[in-house]
C-alpha positions as CSV (number, residue, x, y, z in Angstrom):
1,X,17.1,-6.5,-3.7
2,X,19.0,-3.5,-1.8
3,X,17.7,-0.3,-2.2
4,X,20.5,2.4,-1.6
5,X,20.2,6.1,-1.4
6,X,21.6,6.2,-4.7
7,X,18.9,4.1,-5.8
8,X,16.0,6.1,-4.6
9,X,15.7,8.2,-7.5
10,X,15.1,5.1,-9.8
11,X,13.2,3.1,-7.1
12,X,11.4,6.0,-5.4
13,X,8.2,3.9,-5.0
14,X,9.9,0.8,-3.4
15,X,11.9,2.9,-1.7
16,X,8.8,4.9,0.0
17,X,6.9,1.8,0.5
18,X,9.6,0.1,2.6
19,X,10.9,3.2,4.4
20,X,14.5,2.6,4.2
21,X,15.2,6.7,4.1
22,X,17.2,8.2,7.0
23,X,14.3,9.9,8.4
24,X,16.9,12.5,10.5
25,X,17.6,12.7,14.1
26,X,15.8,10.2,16.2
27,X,13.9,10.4,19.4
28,X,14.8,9.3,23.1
29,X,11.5,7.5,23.0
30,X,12.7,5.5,19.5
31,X,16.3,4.9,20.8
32,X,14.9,3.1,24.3
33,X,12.7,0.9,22.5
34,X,15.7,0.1,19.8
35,X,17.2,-1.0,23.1
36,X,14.5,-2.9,24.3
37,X,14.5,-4.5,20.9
38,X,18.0,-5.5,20.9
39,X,17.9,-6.8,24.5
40,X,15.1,-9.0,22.9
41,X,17.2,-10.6,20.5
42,X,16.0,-9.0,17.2
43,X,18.2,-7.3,15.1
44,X,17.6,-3.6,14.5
45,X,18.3,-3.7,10.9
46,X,15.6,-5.5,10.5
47,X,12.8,-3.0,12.0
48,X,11.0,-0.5,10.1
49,X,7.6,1.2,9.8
50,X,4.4,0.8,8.3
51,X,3.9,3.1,4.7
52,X,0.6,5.1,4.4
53,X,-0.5,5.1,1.1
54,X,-3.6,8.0,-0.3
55,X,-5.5,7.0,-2.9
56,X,-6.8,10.8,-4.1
57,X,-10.3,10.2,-5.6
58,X,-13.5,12.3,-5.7
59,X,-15.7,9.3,-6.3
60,X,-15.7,6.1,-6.9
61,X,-18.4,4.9,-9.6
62,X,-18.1,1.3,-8.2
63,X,-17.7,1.4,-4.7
64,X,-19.8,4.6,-3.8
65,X,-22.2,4.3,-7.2
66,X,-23.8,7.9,-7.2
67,X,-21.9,9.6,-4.6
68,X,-19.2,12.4,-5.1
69,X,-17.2,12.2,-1.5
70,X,-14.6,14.8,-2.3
71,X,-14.8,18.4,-4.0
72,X,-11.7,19.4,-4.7
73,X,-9.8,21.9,-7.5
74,X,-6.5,20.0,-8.1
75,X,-5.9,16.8,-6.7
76,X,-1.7,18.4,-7.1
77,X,-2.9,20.6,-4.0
78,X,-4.2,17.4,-2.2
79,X,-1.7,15.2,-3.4
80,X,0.9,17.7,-2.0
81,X,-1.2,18.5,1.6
82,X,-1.1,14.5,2.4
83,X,2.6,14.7,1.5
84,X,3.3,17.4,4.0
85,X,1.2,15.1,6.6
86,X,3.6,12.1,5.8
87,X,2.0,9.9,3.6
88,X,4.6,8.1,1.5
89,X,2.3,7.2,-1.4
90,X,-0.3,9.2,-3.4
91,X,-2.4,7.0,-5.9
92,X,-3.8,9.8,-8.4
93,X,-6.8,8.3,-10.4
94,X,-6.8,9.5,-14.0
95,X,-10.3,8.0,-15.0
96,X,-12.7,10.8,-15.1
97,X,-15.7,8.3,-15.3
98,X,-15.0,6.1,-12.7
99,X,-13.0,8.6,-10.3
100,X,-13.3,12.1,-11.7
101,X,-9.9,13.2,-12.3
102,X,-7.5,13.1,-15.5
103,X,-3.8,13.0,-17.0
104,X,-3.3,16.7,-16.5
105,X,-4.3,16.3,-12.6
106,X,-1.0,13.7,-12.5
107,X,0.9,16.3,-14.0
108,X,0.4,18.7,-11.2
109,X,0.8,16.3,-8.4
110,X,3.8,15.2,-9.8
111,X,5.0,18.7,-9.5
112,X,3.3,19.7,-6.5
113,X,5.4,16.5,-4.8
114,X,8.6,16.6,-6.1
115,X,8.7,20.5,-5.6
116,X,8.4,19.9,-2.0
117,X,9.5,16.2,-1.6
118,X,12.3,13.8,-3.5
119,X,11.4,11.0,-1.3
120,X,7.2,10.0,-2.1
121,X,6.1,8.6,-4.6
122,X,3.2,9.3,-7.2
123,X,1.4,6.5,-8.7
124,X,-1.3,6.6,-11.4
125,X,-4.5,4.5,-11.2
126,X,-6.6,3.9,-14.3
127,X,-8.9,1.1,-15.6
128,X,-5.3,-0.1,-17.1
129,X,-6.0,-2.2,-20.3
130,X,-3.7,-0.9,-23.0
131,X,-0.2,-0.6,-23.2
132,X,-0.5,3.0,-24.5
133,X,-1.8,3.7,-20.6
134,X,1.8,2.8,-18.8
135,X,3.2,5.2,-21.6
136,X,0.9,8.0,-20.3
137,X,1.7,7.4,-17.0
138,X,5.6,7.6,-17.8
139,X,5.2,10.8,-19.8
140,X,3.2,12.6,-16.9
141,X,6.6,11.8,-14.8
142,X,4.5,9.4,-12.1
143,X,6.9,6.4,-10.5
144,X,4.5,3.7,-11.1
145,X,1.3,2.3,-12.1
146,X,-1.3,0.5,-10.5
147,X,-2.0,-2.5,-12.5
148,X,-5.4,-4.9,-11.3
149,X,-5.0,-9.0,-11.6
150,X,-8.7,-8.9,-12.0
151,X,-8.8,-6.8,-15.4
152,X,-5.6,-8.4,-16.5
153,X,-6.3,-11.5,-16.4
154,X,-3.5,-13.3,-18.0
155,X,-1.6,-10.3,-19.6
156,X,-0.6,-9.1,-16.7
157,X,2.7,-10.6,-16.7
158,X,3.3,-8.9,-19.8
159,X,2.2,-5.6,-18.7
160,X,4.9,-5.8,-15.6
161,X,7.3,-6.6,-17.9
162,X,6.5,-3.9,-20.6
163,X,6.8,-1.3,-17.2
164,X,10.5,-2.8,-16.2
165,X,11.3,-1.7,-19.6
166,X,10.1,1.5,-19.6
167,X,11.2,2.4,-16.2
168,X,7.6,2.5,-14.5
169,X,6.9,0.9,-11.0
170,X,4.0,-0.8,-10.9
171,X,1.5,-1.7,-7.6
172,X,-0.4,-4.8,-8.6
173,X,-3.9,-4.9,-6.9
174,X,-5.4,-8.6,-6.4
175,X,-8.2,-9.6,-4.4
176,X,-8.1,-13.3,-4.4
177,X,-6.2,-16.2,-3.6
178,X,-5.6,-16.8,-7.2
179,X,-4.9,-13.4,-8.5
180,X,-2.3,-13.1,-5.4
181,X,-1.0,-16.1,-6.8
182,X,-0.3,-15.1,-10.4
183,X,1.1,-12.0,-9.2
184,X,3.9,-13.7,-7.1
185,X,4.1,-16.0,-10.1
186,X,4.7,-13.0,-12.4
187,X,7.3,-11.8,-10.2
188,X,5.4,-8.8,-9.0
189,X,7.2,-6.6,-6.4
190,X,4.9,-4.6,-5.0
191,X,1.4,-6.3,-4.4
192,X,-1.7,-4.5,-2.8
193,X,-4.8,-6.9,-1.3
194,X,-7.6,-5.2,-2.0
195,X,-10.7,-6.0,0.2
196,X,-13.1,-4.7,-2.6
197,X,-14.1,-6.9,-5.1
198,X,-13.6,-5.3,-8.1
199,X,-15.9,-7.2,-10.2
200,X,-18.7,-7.5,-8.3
201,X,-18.2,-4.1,-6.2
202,X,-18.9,-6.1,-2.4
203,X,-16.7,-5.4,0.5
204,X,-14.9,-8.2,2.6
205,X,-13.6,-6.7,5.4
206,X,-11.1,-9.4,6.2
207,X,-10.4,-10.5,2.4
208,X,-6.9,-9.1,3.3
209,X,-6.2,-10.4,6.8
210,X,-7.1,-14.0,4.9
211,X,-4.4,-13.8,2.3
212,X,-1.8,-12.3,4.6
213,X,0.2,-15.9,5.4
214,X,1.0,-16.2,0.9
215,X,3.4,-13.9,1.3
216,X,7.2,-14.2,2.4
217,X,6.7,-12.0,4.8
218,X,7.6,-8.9,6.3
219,X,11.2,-7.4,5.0
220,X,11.0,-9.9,2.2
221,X,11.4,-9.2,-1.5
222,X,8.0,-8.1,-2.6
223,X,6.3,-5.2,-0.2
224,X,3.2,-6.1,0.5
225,X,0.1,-3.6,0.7
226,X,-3.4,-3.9,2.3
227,X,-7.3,-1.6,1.9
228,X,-10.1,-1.3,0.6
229,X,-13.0,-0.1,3.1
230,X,-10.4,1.1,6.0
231,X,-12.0,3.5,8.2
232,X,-10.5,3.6,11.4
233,X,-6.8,2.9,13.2
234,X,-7.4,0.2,14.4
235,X,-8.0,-2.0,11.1
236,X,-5.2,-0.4,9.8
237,X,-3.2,-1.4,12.9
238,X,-4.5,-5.0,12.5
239,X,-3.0,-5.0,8.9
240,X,0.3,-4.1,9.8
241,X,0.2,-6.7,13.0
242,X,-0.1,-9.8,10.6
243,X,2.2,-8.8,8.0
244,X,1.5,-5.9,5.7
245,X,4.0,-3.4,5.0
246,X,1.7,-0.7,4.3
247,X,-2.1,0.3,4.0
248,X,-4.1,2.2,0.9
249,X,-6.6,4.4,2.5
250,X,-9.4,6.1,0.1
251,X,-12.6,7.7,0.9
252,X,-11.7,8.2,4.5
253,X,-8.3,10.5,3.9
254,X,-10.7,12.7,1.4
255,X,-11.3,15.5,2.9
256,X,-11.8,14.3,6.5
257,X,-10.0,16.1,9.6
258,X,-8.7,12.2,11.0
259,X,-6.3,11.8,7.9
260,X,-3.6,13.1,10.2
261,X,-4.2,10.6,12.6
262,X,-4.5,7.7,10.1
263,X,-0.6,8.6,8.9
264,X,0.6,8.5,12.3
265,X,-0.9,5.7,13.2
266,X,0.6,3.7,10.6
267,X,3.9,5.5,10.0
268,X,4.8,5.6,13.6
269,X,4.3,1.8,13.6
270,X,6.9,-0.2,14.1
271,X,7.0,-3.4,11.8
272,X,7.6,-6.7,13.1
273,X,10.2,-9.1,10.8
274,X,8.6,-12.2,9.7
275,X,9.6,-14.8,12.0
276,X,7.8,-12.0,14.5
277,X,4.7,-11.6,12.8
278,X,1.4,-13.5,12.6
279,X,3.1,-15.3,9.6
280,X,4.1,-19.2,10.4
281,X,3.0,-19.0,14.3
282,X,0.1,-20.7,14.0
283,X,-0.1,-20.9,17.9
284,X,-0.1,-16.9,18.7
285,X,-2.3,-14.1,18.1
286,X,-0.5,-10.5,18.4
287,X,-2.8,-7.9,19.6
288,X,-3.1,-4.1,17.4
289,X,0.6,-3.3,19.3
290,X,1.9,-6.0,18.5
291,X,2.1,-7.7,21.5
292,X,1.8,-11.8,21.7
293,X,-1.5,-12.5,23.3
294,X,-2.0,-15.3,25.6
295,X,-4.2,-18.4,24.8
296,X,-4.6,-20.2,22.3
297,X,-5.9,-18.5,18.7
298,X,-9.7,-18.7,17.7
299,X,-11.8,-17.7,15.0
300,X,-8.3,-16.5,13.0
301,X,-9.4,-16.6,8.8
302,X,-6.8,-18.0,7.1
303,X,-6.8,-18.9,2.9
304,X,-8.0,-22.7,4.2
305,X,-11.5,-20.6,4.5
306,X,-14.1,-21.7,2.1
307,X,-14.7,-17.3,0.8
308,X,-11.3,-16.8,0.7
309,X,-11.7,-17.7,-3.7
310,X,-14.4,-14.9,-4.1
């Protein structure tokens, strides 16, 4: 599927998570390593950056049970401060029990956004189990949903398809091998790997890095996102090297002085195209730039791993 710049407008999400916007005048520094790329053999079309995703919470009931790590008024005022840092994405939670915020806080990041930006997108996140909820979410003007395999079960197909209808993106959060699965069977487009076991509430750090080779890979049809737990540049870095399109970041965008740091660090990173990446090279191992390491690979997960089902 082509996303045009007539097309953004309809497919503003798809079109913020695979940053195929003219982003204006480019640097010396960017056209030399075009050049270098070229001289390489690799197509410049097919090079773009990572997407940073901020998923605007003050608490999470499961994750952080007890703890409020945000205090905030709006989140329209947050929503529109990461935008003006470059985040592409902003995930507004609407579930005042789980994450303290509500519908009317989408409202005002919807208008906070688009009053400053046409280009990011604003997603809704809520414990999404009735229909009447992608309705909500298309009334408070967001560009998608985030729907989770793990809640869904087997309806999930249906819910993607009820969103096509209405004209509602949707982000599809999975954190196992067989939930991935029935997303890519349900023809999901956009599919986030969450590290965070949403039934159970534990963390695995490299849940994501594990399921990375099921997709099609970089530049493919379905954009592929990774989080859960990401606290530093360098795990985001390592998400992007074997695949990912983009990272979610959470808690550790909230209020914390490094958020600027985590959006360069991803936006200013230069995607590799599949036959590039970690995907189907089962003899490399590409450092955090990128680079093929010599040796051969050891102690690499991958979904043979006996965890990689929880």
């Amino acid at each position: 599927m082509s996303y045009s710049q007539d097309g953004i407008e309809k497919k503003r999400l798809a079109a913020a998570l695979r940053r195929v916007y003219d982003e204006g005048p480019r640097s010396s520094v960017d056209i030399e390593g075009d050049e270098r790329m070229l001289n390489a053999g690799i197509v410049e079309s097919t090079m773009r950056r990572g997407s940073f995703v901020v998923d605007i919470k003050r608490k999470s009931l499961l994750s952080y049970p007890g703890e409020q790590f945000a205090r905030y008024d709006d989140a329209g005022d947050v929503a529109e401060a990461m935008v003006r840092l470059g985040a592409d994405v902003v995930i507004i939670n609407v579930d005042y029990h789980t994450y303290g915020g509500d519908v009317n806080e989408l409202r005002s990041a919807v208008r906070a956004v688009r009053a400053m930006n046409d280009r990011a997108a604003v997603v809704m996140k809520d414990v999404v189990v009735d229909e009447i909820q992608l309705g909500l979410a298309k009334d408070a003007g967001a560009d998608g949903i985030v729907l989770c395999a793990t809640v869904l079960g087997p309806a999930l197909e249906n819910f993607l398809n009820l969103a096509t209808i209405i004209g509602l993106e949707t982000i599809v959060e999975c954190h196992t091998y067989n939930e991935v699965r029935a997303a890519l069977d349900s023809l999901a487009q956009n599919i986030m790997v969450n590290n965070r076991d949403r039934m159970t509430g534990r963390l695995v750090m490299d849940q994501a890095i594990k399921l990375a080779g099921m997709f099609p890979g970089s530049g493919g049809p379905i954009v592929t996102l990774a989080g859960g737990g990401l606290t530093n540049t360098e795990q985001m870095k390592k998400l992007l090297a074997v695949g990912y399109d983009g990272v979610v970041v959470g808690k550790a965008c909230m209020g914390s002085t490094r958020a600027p740091e985590f959006i360069r660090a991803v936006r200013d990173r230069t995607l590799l195209p599949a036959e590039f990446s970690q995907w189907g090279l089962d003899e490399y191992e590409f450092d955090l730039d990128g680079n093929v390491m010599t040796g051969p690979r050891e102690n690499v997960s991958g979904i043979g791993d006996p965890d990689v089902f929880l």
